[in-house]
C-alpha positions in Angstrom: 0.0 0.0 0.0 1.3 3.5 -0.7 2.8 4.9 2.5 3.3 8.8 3.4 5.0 10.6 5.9 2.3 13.8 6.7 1.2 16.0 8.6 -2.1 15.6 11.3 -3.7 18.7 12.2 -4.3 19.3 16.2 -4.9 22.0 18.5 -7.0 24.9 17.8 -8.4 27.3 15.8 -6.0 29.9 14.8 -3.2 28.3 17.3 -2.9 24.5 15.3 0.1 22.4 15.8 0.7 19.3 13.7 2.1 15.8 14.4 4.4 14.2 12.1 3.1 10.8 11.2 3.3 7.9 8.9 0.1 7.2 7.2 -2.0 5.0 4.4 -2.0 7.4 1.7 -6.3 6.6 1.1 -6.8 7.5 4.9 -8.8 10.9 6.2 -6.1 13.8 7.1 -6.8 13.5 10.8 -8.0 9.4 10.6 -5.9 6.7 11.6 -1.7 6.9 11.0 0.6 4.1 11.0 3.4 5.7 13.4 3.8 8.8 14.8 7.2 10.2 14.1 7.5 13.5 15.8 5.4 17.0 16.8 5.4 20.3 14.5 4.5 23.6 16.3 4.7 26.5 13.8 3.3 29.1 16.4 6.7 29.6 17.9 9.7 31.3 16.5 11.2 29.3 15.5 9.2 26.9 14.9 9.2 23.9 17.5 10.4 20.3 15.8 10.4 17.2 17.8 11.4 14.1 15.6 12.7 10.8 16.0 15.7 10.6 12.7 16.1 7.4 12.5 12.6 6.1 12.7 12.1 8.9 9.6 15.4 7.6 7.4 14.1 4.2 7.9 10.7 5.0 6.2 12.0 7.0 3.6 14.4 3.9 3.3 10.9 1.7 3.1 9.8 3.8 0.2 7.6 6.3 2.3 6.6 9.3 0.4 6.8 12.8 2.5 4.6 15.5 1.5 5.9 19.2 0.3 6.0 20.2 4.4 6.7 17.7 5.8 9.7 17.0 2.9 10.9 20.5 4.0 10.8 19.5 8.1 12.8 16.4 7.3 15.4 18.5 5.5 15.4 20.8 8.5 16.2 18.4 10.9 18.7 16.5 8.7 16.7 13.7 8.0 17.3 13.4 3.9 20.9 14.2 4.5 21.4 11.0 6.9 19.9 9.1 4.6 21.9 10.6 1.8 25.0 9.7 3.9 23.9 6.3 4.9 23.1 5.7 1.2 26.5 6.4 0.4 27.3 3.6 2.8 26.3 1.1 1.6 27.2 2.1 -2.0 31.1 2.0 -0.2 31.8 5.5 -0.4 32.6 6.3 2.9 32.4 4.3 6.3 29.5 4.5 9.1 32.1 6.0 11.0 33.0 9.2 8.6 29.2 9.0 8.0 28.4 9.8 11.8 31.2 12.3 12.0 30.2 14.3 9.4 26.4 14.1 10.5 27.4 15.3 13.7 29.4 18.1 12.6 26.1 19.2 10.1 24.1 19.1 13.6 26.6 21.0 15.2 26.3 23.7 12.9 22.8 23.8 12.3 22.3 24.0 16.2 24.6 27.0 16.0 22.3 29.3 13.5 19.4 28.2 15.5 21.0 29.5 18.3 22.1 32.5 16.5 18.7 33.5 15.5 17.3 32.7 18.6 19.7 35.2 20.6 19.0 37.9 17.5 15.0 37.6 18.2 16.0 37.8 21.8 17.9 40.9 21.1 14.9 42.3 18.6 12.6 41.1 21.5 14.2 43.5 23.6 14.8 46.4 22.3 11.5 46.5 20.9 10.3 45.8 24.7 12.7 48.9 25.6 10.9 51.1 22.3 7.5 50.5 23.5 8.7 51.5 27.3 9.5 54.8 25.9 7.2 55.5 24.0 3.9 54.7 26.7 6.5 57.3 29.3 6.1 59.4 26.5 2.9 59.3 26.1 2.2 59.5 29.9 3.9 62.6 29.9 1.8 64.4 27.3 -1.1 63.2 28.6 -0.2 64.4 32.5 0.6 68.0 30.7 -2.3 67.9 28.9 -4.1 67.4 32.0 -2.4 70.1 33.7 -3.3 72.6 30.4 -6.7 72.0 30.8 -7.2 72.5 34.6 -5.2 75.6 34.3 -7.8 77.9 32.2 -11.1 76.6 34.5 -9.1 78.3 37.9 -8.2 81.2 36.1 -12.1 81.5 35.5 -12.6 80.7 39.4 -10.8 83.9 39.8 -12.7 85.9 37.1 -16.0 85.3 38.1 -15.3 86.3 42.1 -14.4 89.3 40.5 -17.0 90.2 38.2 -19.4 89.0 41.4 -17.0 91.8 43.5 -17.8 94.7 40.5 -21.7 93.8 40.4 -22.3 94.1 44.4 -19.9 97.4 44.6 -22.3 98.6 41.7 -25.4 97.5 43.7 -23.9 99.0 46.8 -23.4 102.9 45.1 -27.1 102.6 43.1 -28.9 102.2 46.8 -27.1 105.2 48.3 -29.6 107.8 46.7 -32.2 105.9 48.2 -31.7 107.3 51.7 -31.9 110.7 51.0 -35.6 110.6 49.7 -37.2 111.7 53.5 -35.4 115.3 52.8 -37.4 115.5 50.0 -40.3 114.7 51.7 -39.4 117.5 54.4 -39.2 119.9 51.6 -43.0 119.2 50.2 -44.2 119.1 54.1 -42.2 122.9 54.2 -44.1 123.8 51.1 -47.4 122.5 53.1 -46.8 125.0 55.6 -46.6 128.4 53.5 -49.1 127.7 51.6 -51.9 127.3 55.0 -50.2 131.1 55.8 -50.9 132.4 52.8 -54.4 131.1 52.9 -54.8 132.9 56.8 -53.1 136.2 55.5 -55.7 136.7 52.9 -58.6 136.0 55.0 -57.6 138.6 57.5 -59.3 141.7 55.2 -62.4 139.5 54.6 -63.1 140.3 58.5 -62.5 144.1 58.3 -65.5 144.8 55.6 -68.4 145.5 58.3 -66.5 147.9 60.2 -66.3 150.2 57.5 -69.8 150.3 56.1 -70.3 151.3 60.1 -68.3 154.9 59.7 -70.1 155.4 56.4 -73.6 155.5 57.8 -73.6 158.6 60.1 -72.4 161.1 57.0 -75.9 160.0 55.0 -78.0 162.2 57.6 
């Protein structure tokens, strides 16, 4: 039966990770699998590879077919260049010996640019960390002066209305002053009162001397 080496789809949606297994070709994605050779977790960086070599070699050794992936994970983890090496083997090209050393040395090295770019996204990690502290004290800062700008104006209006309240009750204060002096001019009327009830008595005063001259008159006639 035709055999593949593939990928099964776990985890969830969004956040999948993958295991590595051997499977009927004619079987579901996510059905039943033969062996499982490893785990494949592509949400990290890098990505996280857990796979047993040799069990892999000896598949692909058994005629195993890997998909496009899962071709490229096995060349990743040195997988087709084992089996390369042990091909050459058993063709006598080299011994199992030189085979292993230079395996070793291809591990060595790819271990080396992992660890490379893991202590660069480190680095990257930080110093974008360090950006983004910056920039939020920043932004605290402009938003505390801010704060202070807009409190500012509302005490300076405090101020001017306790004022403006100060001018209007001054104003009150000198308009009521006038008030008080309205009973003199009520003294001045009553004054008035008075004159006029003399001249009235002054002019009656002849009204009561009109008998005694018709008296005198009398006496010449005979």
């Amino acid at each position: 039966m035709p055999v593949k080496i593939r990928l099964q789809r776990h985890g969830k949606k969004q956040r999948a990770f993958y295991h590595i297994v051997v499977a009927d070709s004619r079987a579901p994605r996510d059905g039943k699998f033969i062996e499982k050779l490893g785990v494949y977790n592509p949400n990290t960086n890098p990505a996280t590879i857990d796979l047993n070599i040799d069990a892999a070699v000896q598949w692909l050794h058994n005629g195993a077919q890997p998909t496009d992936t899962t071709r490229a994970i096995l060349s990743y983890k040195g997988v087709l260049y084992k089996k390369h090496l042990e091909g050459g083997v058993k063709k006598g090209a080299l011994t199992q010996e030189q085979a292993d050393v230079k395996f070793a040395a291809w591990v060595d090295a790819k271990t080396s640019k992992v660890d490379a770019k893991k202590s660069t996204l480190v680095s990257s990690k930080d110093a974008i960390n360090k950006a983004r502290l910056a920039t939020e004290a920043k932004q605290k800062e402009e938003k505390a002066a801010a704060i202070i700008a807009k409190n500012t104006p509302v005490v300076e209006e405090v101020v001017e209305e306790v004022v403006e309240e100060t001018v209007v009750v001054a104003e009150v204060t000198t308009e009521e002053t006038p008030v008080a002096e309205t009973p003199v001019a009520e003294e001045v009327v009553v004054v008035e009162e008075t004159v006029v009830v003399a001249e009235v008595a002054v002019e009656e005063t002849p009204v009561a001397e009109a008998p005694a001259a018709e008296e005198t008159e009398a006496p010449a006639a005979e």
